[in-house]
N, C-alpha and C positions, 0 to 999 in steps of 0.2 A: 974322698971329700968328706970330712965332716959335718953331720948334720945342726943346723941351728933350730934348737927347738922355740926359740923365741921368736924368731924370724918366719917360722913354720906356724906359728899359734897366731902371728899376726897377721899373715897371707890367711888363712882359716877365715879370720875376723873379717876381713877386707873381703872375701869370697862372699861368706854370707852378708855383709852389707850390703855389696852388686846386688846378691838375689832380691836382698829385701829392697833396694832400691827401683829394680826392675821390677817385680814385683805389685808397688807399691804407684811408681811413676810412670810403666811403661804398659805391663803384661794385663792388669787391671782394663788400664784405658783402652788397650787393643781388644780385649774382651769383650767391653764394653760395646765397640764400635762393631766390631765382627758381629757381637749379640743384636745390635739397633739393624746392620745391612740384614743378618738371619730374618729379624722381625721383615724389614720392609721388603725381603725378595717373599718372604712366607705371603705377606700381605698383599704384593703383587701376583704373586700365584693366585692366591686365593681368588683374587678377583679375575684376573686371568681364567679361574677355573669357571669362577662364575659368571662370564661373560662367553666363555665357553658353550657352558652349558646352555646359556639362555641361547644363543646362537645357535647350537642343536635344539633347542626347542623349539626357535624361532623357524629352525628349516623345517624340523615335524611338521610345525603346526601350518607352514606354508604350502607344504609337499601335500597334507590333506587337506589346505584347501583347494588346491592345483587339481586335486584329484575329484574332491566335490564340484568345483566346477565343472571340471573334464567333464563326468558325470553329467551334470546336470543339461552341459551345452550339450554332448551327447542326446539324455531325454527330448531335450528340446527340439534338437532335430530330429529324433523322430517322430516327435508329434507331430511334429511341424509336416516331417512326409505322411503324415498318418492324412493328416489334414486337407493337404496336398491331393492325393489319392482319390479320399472322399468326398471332395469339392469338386476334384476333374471326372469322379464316378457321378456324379449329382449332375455335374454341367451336362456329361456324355449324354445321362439317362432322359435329362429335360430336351437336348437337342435330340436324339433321336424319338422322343413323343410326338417333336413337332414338324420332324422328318415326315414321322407317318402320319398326322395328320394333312398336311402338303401336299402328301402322295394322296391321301385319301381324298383330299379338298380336288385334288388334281385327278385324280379318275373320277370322281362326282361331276366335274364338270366336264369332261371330257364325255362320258355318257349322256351329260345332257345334253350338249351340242348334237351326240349322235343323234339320240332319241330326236332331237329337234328338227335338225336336218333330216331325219326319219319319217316323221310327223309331217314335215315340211313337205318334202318329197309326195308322201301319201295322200299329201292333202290338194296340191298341186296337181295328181294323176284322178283325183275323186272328181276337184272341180273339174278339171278336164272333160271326164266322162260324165260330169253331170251338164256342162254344155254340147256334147256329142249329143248325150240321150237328150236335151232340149229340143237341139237344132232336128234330132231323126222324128222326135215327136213333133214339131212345128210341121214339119213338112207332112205327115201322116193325118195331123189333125184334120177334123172335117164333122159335117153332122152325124153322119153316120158314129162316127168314134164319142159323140157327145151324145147321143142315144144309147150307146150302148152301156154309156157310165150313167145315166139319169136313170137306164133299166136298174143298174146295181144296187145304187143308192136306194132304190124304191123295195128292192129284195132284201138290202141290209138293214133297213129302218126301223123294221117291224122287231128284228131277232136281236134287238141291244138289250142289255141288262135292264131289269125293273129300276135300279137306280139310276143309269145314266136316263132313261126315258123319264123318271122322275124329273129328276132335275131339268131336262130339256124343257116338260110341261111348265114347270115353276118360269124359265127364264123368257117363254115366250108367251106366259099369262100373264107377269108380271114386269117383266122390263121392256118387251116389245109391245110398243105401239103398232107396227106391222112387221109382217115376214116377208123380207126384201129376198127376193130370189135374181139371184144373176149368171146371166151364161152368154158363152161366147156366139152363138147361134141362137138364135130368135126360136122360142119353144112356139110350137102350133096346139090347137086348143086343146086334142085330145090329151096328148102329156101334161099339159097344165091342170086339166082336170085330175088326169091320173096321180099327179105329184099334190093338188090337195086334198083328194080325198084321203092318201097315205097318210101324210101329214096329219087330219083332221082324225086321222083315226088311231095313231099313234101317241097323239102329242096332245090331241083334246082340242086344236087351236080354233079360237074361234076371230083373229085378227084376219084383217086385211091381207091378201096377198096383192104384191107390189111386182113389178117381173118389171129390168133393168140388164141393157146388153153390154159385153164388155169383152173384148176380144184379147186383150191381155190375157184372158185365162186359156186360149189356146183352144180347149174342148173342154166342155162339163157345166157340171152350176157351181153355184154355192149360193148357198143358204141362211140366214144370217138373222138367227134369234137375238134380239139384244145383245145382250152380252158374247154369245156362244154363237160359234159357225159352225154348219156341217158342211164340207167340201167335198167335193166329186169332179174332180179339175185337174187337169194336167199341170197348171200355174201351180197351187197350193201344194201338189204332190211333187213337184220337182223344186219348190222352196224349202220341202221339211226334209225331201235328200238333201240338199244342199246344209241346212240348220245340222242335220245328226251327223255331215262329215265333218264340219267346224267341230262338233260338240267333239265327237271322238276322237 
């Protein structure tokens, strides 16, 4: 087959026109388009990336605050048992002060009862015995027993202290009008003489003596300066037993 070079030079020409045509009309524009999708997939990435990342920051910054709270709610509970602890050590410590106070208020008074009922009892078995010893002295009483205290009184009279005779002097020189003597038995002359001259020599008295009977007193006298008595009497001695077991 022979070749046509003219044929061949025009197919050449027609070749390169396609290219320039494609080129020019087709391969351009595709470029183009390829270049604009590169940009907006670059551009989608990009934001992709950066949405990304904020997202991992977003979880960081989440995950430490998860974890700061953690934390925190953590502290809080245990202060909170801290709290807890030493409010129910505080409650414990304040109930058991007033535990034993309770106890204490509670054996105080339990011993007083005793004591009381102690006292009671005691006091119960004194008076007792201070109506026994009444009733055995009432029955015993008599002049003779009222003699023999008016002797006493006459032997103790003399031997009291300078003060108490002092003072005896003052209260039946100055507050008595007379020296009322009283006894359960009627004194006869001689005692009466014997009981002022004692008197007048102990006490200085220069009043009246008065003598006044009184059987309530069982056996004895009594004596009765103004103010002041001197007793020698079953009555007054079994009154001041009776006063010192109350007292005790």
């Amino acid at each position: 087959m022979e070749l046509n070079w003219s044929t061949f030079l025009l197919e050449i020409i027609n070749f390169l026109i396609l290219v320039w045509i494609l080129k020019h009309f087709f391969y351009k524009p595709v470029l183009a388009v390829i270049a604009r999708r590169r940009r907006s997939i670059e551009k989608k990435l990009g934001e992709a990336k950066t949405l990304h990342e904020d997202a991992v920051s977003l979880k960081s910054r989440y995950e430490n605050r998860l974890t700061t709270w953690e934390k925190k709610r953590q502290d809080a509970h245990t202060l909170l048992d801290k709290e807890i602890e030493t409010e129910r050590a505080q409650r414990m410590a304040s109930l058991q002060v007033t535990l034993d106070e309770e106890r204490k208020k509670a054996r105080i008074i339990e011993q007083r009862k005793l004591e009381a009922n102690r006292l009671h009892t005691e006091e119960t078995a004194l008076a007792q015995a201070a109506q026994f010893s009444a009733r055995l002295l009432s029955l015993s009483a008599g002049p003779e027993l009222e003699h023999r205290l008016l002797d006493l009184l006459l032997k103790e009279l003399p031997s009291l202290s300078a003060g108490r005779l002092e003072t005896l002097r003052v209260a039946a020189g100055k507050t008595a009008d007379r020296i009322l003597v009283t006894s359960a038995y009627p004194l006869d002359d001689d005692r009466r003489l014997s009981l002022e001259r004692t008197l007048g020599s102990a006490l200085a008295v220069t009043k009246p003596f008065h003598y006044e009977q009184d059987k309530n007193l069982l056996a004895g006298i009594r004596i009765t300066l103004g103010a002041w008595v001197l007793g020698a009497n079953l009555q007054d001695e079994l009154k001041s037993f009776a006063e010192l077991v109350h007292e005790t």
